[in-house]
N, C-alpha and C positions, 0 to 999 in steps of 0.2 A: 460491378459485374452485371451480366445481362439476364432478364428472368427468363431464360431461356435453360439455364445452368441447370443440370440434375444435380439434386441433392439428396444424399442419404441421411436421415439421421437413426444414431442407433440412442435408444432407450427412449421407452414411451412411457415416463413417470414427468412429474409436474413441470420440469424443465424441460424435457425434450417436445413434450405436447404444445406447451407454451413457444417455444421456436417456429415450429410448422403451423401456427396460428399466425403468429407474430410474421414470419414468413408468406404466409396466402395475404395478410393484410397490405403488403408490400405488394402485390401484384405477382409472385413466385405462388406456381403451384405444381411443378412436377419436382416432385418430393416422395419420398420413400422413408417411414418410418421403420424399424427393426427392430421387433421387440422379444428377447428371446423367451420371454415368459407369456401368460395371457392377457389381454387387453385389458377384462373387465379386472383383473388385478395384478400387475406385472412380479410385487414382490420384494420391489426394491423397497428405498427409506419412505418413498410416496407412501405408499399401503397402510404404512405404519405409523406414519409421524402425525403425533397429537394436536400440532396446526397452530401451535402459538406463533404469532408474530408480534415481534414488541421492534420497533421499528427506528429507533434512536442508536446510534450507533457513532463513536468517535471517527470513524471515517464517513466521511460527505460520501462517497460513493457507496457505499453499503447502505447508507441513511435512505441514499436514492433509487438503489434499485425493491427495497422494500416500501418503501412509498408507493414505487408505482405496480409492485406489486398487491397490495392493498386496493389500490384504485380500479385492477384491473378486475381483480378477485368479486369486489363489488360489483362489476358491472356485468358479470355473469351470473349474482343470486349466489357467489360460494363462499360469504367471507359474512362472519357476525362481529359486528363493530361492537362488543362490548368493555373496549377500553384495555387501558391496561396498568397494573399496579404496581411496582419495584419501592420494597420497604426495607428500612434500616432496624436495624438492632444497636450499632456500635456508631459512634461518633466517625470514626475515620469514614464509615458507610453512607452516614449522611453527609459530610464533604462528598464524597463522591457520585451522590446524587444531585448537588448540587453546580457539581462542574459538569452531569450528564446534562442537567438543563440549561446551558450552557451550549451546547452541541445541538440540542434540541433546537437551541433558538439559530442559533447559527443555519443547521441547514434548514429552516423552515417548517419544525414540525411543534405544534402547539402541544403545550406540556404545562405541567403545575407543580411546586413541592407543595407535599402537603403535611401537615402539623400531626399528630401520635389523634386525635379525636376525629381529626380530618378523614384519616385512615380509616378507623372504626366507622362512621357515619357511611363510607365509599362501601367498604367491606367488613361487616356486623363480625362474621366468624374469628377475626385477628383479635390475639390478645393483645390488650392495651397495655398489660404487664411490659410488654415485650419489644412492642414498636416505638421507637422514636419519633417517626417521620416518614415520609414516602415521598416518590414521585409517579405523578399520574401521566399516563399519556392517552384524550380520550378517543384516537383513531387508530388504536393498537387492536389488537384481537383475535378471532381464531378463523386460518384459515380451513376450508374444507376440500382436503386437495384432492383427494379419490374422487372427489364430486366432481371436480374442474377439470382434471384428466376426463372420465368420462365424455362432457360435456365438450372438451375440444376438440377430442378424438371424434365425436359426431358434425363439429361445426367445420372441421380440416377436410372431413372425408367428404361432406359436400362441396368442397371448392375443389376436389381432385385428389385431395394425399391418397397415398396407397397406405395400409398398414399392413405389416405381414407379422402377424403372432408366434408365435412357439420357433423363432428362428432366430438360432445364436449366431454371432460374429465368428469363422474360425478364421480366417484372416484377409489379406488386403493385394489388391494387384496394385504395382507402381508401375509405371513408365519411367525409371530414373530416380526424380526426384518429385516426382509428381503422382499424388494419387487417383487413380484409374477403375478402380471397383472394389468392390464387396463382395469377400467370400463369403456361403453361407455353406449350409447343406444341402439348401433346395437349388443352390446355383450360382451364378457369382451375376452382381447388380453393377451395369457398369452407370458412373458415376463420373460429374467433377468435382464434388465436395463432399466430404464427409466431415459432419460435428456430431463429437463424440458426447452426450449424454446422458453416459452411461452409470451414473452415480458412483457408488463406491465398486462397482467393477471396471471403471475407467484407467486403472493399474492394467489390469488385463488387458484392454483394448487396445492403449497403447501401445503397450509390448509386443504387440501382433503389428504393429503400423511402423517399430521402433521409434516410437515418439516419446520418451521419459514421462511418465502424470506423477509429481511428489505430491501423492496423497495417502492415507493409511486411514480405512478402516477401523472406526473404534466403537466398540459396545457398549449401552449405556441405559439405564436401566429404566422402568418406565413399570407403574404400577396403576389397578384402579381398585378404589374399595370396593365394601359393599355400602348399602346404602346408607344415608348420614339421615339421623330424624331430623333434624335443623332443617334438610334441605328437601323435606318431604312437601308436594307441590309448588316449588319453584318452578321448576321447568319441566312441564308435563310432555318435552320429547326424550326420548333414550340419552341423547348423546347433547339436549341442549344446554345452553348455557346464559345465565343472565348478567352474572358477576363477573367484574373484570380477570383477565387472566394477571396471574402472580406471581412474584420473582420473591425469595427468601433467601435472595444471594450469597450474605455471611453466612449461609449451609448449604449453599449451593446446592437450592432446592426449588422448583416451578409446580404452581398448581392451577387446576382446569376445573370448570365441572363437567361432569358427564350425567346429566338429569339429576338425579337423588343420590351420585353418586361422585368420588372425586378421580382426578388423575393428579397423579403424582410422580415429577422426575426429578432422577438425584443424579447430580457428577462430582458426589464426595466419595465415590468409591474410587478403587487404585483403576488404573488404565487398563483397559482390555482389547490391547490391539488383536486386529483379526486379519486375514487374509482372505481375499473374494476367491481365491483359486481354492480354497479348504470348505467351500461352501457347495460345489459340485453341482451340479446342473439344474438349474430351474424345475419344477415339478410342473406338468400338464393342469393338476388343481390345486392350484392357489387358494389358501384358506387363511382368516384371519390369524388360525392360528397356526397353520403351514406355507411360510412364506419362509424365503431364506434370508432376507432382513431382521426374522425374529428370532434370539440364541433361546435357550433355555435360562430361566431366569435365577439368581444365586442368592437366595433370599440372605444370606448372611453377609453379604454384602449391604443390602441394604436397610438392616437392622439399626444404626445410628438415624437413619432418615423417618425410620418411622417416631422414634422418641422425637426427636427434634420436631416434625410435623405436629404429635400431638402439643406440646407448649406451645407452638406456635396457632394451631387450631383448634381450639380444647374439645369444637364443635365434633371432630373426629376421633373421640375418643369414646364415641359411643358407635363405631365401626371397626371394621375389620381389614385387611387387606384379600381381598377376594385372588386377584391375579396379577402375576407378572410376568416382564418377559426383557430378555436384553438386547435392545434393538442398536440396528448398524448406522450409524452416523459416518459423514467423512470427515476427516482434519488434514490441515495443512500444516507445512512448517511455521509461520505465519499465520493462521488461523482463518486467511483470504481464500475466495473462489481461484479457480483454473480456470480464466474465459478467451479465446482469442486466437490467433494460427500459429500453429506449431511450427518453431524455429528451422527443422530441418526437414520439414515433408509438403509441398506446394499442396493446398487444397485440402489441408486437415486441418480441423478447427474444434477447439472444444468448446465444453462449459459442463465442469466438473465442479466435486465440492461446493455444490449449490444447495442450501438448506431451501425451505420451502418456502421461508422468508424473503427472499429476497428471490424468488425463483423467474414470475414475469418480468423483473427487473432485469435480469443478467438474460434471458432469454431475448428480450427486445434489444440489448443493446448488440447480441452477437447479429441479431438478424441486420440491426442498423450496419454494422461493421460490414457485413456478406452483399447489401443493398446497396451501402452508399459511401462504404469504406471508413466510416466513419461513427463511433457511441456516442450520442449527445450527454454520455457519461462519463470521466475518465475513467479509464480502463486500467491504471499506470500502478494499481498496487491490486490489479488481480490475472493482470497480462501474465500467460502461460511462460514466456520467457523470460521474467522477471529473477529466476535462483541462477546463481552461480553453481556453474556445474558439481561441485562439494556441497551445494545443496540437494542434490538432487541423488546422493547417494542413498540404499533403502535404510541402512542404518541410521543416517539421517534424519531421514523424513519419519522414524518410527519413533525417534526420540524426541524429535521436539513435535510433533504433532501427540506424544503421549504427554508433553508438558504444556501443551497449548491445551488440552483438554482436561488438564488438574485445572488451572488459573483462567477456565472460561468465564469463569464469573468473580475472579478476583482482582483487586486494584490494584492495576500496572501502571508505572509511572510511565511516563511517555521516554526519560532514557532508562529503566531498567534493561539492563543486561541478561541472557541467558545465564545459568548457572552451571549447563551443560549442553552441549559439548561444546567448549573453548580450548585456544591456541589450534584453531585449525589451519589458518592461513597467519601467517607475520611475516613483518618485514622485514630483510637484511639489518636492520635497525635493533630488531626486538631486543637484543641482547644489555645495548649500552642502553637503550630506554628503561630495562627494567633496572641499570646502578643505579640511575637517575630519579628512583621510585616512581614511575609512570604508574598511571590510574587510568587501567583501557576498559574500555567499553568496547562493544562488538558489533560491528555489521558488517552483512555480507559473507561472514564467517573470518572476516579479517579483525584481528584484535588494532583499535587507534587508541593512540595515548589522549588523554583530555587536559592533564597537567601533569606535572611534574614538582614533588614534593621537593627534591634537590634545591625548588627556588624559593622555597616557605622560605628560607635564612635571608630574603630579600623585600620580605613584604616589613621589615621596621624603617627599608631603605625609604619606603612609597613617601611622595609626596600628600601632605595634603589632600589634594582636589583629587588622586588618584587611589585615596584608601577605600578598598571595599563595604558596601555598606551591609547591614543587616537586613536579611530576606526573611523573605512570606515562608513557611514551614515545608511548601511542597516543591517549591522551584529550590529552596536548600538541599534539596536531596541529590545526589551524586553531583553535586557539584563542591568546591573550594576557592577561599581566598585569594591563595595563589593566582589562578585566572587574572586576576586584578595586575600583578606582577609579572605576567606574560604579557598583557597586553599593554601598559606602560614601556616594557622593554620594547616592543615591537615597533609604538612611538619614538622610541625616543631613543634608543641604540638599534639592537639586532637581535633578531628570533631565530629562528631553525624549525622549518615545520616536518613531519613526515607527509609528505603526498604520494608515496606509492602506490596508496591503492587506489586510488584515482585511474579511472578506465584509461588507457592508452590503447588506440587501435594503428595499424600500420595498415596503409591502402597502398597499392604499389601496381604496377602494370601500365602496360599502355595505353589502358584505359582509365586511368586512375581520375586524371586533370578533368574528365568528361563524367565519370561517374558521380564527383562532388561540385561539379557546374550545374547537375541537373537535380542535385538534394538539399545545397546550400545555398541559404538568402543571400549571398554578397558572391562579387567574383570573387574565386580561389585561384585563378589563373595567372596571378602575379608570379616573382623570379622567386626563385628557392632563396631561403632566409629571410622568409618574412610569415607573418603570422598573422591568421586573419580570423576575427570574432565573427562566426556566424550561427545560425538558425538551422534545425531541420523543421519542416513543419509536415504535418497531415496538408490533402488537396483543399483541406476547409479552412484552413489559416492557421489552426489549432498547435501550437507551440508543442513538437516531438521529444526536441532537446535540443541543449546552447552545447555549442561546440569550439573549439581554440583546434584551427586549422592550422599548422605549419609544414609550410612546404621544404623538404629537404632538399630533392632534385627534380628531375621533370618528371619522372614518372612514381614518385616516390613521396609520399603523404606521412603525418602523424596527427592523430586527432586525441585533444583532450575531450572525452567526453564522459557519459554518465553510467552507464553498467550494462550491463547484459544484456540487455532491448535495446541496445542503440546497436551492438555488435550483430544480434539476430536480423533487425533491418537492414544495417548495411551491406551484410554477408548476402541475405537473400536478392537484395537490389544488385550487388556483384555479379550472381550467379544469373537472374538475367538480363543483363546487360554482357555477360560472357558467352549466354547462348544463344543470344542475337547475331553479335558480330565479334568474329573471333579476334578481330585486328582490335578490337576496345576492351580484351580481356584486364580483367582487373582482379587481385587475390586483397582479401580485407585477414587481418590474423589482427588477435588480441594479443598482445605482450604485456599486459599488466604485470602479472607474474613473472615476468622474465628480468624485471624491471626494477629500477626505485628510484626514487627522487627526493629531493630536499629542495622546500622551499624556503629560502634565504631571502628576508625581508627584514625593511626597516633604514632608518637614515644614515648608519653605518654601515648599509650592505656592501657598499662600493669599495668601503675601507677594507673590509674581510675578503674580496675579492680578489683585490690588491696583493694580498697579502700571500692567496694560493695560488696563483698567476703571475710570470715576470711578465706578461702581457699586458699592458698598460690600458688597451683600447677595450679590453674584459673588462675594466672595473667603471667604463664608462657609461651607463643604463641609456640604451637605445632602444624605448619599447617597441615589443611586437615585432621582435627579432629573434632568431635561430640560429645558431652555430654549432657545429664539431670543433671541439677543441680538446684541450687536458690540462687536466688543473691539479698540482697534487701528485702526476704525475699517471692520475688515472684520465682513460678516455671517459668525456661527458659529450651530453645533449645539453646547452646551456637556452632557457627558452625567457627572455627576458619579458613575463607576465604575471600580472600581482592582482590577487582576487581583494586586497587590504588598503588598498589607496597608499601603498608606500612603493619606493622604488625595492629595485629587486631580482630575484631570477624562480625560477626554476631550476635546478641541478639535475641533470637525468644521467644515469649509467647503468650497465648489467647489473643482475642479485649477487652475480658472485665476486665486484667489486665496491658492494653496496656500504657492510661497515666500513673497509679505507676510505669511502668517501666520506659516510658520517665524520670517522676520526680526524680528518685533515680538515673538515669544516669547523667542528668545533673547537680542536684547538689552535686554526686561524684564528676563529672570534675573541679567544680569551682575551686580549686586550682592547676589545673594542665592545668590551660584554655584552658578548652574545651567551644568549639563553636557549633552551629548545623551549619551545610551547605546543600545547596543543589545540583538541580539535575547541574547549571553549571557549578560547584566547580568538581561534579563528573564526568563528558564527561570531564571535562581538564585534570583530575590526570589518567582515564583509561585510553585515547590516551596515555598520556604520558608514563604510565606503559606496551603499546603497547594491550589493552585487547581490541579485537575488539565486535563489538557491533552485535546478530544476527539480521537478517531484516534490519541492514543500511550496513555494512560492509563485513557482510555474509549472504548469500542466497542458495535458491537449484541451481542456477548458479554457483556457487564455489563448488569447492572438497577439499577436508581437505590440501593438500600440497601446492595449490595455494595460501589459508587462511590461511596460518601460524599457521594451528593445525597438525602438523606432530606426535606430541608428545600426542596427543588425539586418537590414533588410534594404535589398535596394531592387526597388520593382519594376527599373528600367533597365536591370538585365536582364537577358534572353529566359527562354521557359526554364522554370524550376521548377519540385513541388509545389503546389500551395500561393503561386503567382498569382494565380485568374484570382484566386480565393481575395488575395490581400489588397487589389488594386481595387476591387468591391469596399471592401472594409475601411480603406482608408478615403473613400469618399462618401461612408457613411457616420455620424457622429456618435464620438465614443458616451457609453452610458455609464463606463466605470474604469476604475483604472488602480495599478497599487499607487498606496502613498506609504508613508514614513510619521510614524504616532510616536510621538514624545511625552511620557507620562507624568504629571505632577509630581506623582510620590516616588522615594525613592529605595522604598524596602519591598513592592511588589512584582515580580517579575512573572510575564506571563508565560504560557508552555505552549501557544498557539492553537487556533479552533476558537478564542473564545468571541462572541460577538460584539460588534462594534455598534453601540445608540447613538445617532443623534435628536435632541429633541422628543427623547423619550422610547422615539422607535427603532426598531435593529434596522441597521443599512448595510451590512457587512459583518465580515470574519477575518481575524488573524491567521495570517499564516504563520509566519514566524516570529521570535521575538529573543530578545538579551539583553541583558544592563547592557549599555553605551557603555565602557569607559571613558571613554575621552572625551563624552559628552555629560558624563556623571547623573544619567538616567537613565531606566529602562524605556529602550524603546521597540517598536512592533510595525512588523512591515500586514496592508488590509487591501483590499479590493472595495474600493468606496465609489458612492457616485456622483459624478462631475459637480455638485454643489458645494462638494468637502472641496474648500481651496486652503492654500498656504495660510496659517494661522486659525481656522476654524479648530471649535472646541468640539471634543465628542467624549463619549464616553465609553468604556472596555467591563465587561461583566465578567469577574472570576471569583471562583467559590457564593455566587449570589450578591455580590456587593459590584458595587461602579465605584470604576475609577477611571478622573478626567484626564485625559490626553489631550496635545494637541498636536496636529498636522502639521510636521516638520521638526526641523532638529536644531536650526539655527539659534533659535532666542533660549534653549536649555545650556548650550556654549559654554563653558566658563574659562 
């Protein structure tokens, strides 16, 4: 975009201020901030929130945008670097500080465990009764974010911002589908951008824009003593602080100092969703202790927190609690920011549900996004369009955003499952999966089978080289042996996978051939019945999503692709490419839903094919092919493509022919034993077939030569996205690239994120990882740099121990 663009943004707390900074620094300075409350204290979570930032986080992007919020926080005088402390009590607690440090090192942020005396020596006041062990982090600390708003609201307004105070949103002009202005009271702001940073009123806002925000509002309690004798002349300011800030997370408990005195927050109490519309109109005086971020506080709530704080601080038990209050936090379904443009409204962009933590962070990358189209961060697990529309219901978002803020500080395993609300979406399938004793796990809100006990009576069948071996304590969990016996069959007979829920988008129009010419890396312009692997990329080269292209007829597309964000982009690239020129209209619609499919794979697929087909030339595997036919006697989509390195198809037909199609697949197989498998059978055989996964393995961080899609991209067709970007990059020399780590041992399996040493030093991270079977080790897909060649030795940190791997899969073989 040109900085010529009006922009509005509405909310002038620590993220919205931070945008319109971040925004003048880009050369943009006609800007309009909206703030319905008053400058010098707007009200919101800013006002209130006690400014810890502990800056390690199992997603690299959240790790990143607090980083650089930290760094930025510092270079305005508003950020006291006093470290930061997270101590165990419980063994399971110190594993999982041990795999925190672990992430730490991964994405760059220097950290230490430290031993139960380490602890005490760091921070006098902990009982040594009590502590195990800790982990330090010594660039964590407390930011001072009413100071920083201030301070940018003066450094914005001399480069031009306007700031208009005491002026709420009541709602929005559109042209269509485009936004147009700003209603206020005092007049409507016309506009071509509006980002919404409105914090936990951002519900509101939207609904006024009709833009869905799944966010919800929760209370959460926040106390300070009176004064502690221990800490009488420590810090001779009101509100300073020497001591690192503190995590007491098996009580899900955080402590500060505030001079002589402590702060103290707890989210061991039950959930307290709140509603911004029940909170009624900002007040003219905003007061510490009349702001509508702050509830009245429930002291018998947090009666458990104060026992718990005294054993843990005995130092405090010669104080009192002076004051509380129950301040307004946001949560997600996911526990992730809202950052990015809104699916169905040109020119509305948010950045909601942004803690303070991470605030500069996510603030620089939307302005990056609005300047240059582009976050030098991924965005890919905080993009606004990221829920399936069932997520996005309010009952939804109220339930699992009240159980993302029970287990904020408790150890989730990277597949635990929600516990509610499930069976929201299933497959035509679900029925015969569940005789079968499937074990689903959930995403998306769709329940996927991961095995099937049915095949336990199969695992005395296993060969040898293919029995399961004995795992590490934390990769054992939701997982089973069976897996082992899915993917031996997969080898070496026939599988049955469910792939329904796998995106299917339909593009159709006459302008369909031309809309996926100018998004996708390869030509798409080939005859109907064929199937083509391509790329979408961003204009920077940065990998969107991998797509399985097949052409049905000339005007008429089906794309395999990845979720929600791939449908919001294509639809919005649709829409204008439809309002351009009407003769190249094009309609994109999601059928996922409508849909289902069975992946039929393995060296008897062709036999089972045979078998539901008099059709001979069906059972003959001609990849990257397409047909209508009928098989069984129902109509199918038969897409002859294998993520598993085996021959194979795809089976595609309606949901409401979906079980006939299970039932006539499986009992073709029975003589050629076929099995169903699931989704662990299938992350073992893809690794192994080297298919990487996008959103874990590939992201808009990666460019296609790094990712090992060189062969996905052909930069001597005519303009597509991301062209100019890639004909750059492939003539400059890659610095890293994934490779394929093959472990020595064979009871450790990793869970991904953990860091990769060579010669001592970390040069990378795992993305993904699975026992091989067929290779009879665990192995781990990294992003390494061009030194690590085929057969170099590295090393993998999990749970604080190394274990050597080596680059490549061939010499593990047996």
């Amino acid at each position: 975009m040109t900085m010529d663009k009006r922009v509005v943004i509405i909310g002038a707390g620590i993220v919205g201020t931070n945008l319109a900074d971040e925004l003048v620094s880009r050369g943009w300075t006609n800007i309009t901030v909206v703030e319905q409350g008053p400058l010098r204290m707007p009200g919101g979570s800013t006002s209130h929130a006690p400014g810890l930032v502990f800056q390690t986080n199992a997603s690299k992007s959240m790790t990143e945008f607090a980083k650089y919020t930290v760094q930025k926080l510092l270079s305005i005088d508003c950020f006291k670097q006093v470290g930061g402390l997270e101590v165990a009590t419980t063994p399971e607690r110190m594993e999982e500080l041990k795999r925190k440090h672990g992430y730490a090192t991964s994405w760059g942020v220097e950290t230490h465990l430290l031993t139960t005396e380490e602890c005490v020596a760091l921070y006098p006041h902990l009982s040594k009764d009590i502590v195990l062990g800790g982990f330090h982090i010594p660039s964590d600390g407390l930011a001072l974010a009413a100071q920083a708003v201030q301070l940018l609201i003066e450094r914005t307004r001399k480069a031009g911002v306007q700031y208009l105070e005491h002026t709420p949103v009541t709602g929005f002009v559109k042209d269509d589908d485009t936004i147009t202005g700003v209603i206020t009271p005092n007049g409507t702001i016309q506009t071509d951008i509006v980002c919404s940073c409105a914090g936990f009123w951002g519900v509101e806002v939207g609904a006024l824009a009709g833009v869905p925000i799944p966010l919800q509002p929760m209370a959460h309690q926040y106390v300070k003593t009176t004064a502690v004798p221990k800490q009488k002349g420590r810090n001779p300011e009101p509100n300073g602080a020497t001591l690192p800030i503190l995590r007491y997370q098996d009580q899900d408990l955080y402590y500060r100092e505030h001079g002589d005195r402590y702060g103290i927050g707890y989210y061991g109490h039950k959930p307290m969703p709140v509603t911004a519309a029940s909170l009624g109109p900002t007040a003219k005086n905003v007061s510490e202790s009349n702001m509508p971020s702050r509830l009245a506080f429930t002291p018998e709530d947090f009666e458990p927190a104060w026992k718990l704080t005294q054993e843990m601080l005995p130092a405090l038990r010669d104080s009192q609690i002076a004051e509380g209050f129950n301040g307004i936090l946001s949560f997600t379904p996911d526990g992730g920011p809202l950052v990015g443009r809104a699916p169905n409204l040109e020119g509305f962009y948010v950045a909601e549900a942004v803690w303070v933590t991470h605030s500069a962070g996510v603030a620089r990358s939307l302005a990056e996004v609005l300047t240059t189209g582009k976050s030098t961060i991924d965005l890919s697990g905080a993009e606004l369009s990221r829920f399936e529309d069932i997520q996005l219901a309010p009952d939804y978002v109220t339930e699992t955003s009240s159980q993302d803020f029970v287990e904020v500080y408790d150890i989730i395993h990277p597949l635990q499952p929600r516990e509610s609300p499930r069976d929201l979406r299933v497959t035509p399938f679900h029925a015969r999966q569940k005789e079968l004793g499937a074990f689903f796990l959930e995403t998306g809100g769709w329940e996927r089978p991961q095995w099937y006990d049915a095949n336990a009576k199969l695992l005395g069948d296993l060969p040898p080289r293919w029995q399961p071996r004995e795992r590490d304590a934390w990769s054992n969990r939701f997982y089973s042996p069976i897996t082992a016996v899915e993917a031996w069959k997969t080898r070496t007979a026939v599988a049955m996978y469910d792939q329904s829920p796998i995106r299917r988008i339909e593009v159709s129009g006459p302008g369909a051939e031309s809309l996926l010419q100018r998004l996708m890396t390869v030509d798409v312009s080939r005859n109907a019945g064929t199937i083509t692997f391509a790329l979408m990329l961003d204009d920077h080269g940065g990998v969107r999503s991998d797509v399985f292209v097949a052409r049905l007829a000339k005007n008429l597309y089906k794309l395999g692709a990845n979720g929600p964000t791939d449908v919001a982009y294509l639809t919005r690239e649709a829409r204008l490419q439809s309002s351009t020129d009407s003769r190249r209209f094009v309609h994109v619609r999601d059928i996922t839903g409508a849909t289902s499919s069975i992946g039929l794979w393995g060296p008897r697929a062709g036999q089972v094919m045979g078998s539901l087909s008099s059709d001979k030339q069906l059972a003959e595997f001609s990849p990257m092919r397409v047909t209508r036919t009928h098989i069984a006697g129902l109509p199918v989509l038969l897409q002859s493509i294998s993520f598993l390195g085996e021959t194979g198809w795809e089976i595609q037909t309606s949901a409401e022919n979906g079980q006939r199609l299970w039932d006539a697949v499986f009992q073709a197989g029975q003589s050629h034993g076929i099995v169903a498998a699931g989704r662990a059978a299938f992350n073992s055989l893809r690794m192994e077939n080297g298919f990487r996964s996008w959103g874990t393995d590939v992201t808009t961080e990666h460019n296609p030569f790094e990712a090992g899609f060189a062969d996905a991209v052909d930069t001597s067709k005519a303009d597509f996205v991301g062209r100019a970007a890639l004909v750059r990059l492939s003539k400059a020399p890659l610095t890293k690239r994934i490779r394929c780590l093959t472990l020595e041992t064979t009871g450790t399996v990793m869970m991904g994120k953990e860091p990769v040493y060579l010669d001592g030093q970390a040069i990378g991270y795992v993305t993904s990882a699975a026992f091989a079977y067929t290779v009879g080790r665990p192995i781990a897909f990294a992003y390494l740099p061009n030194e690590v060649q085929e057969g170099s030795r590295v090393e993998i940190e999990y749970f604080g121990r190394r274990y050597a791997a080596t680059h490549g899969v061939r010499e593990a073989r047996l």
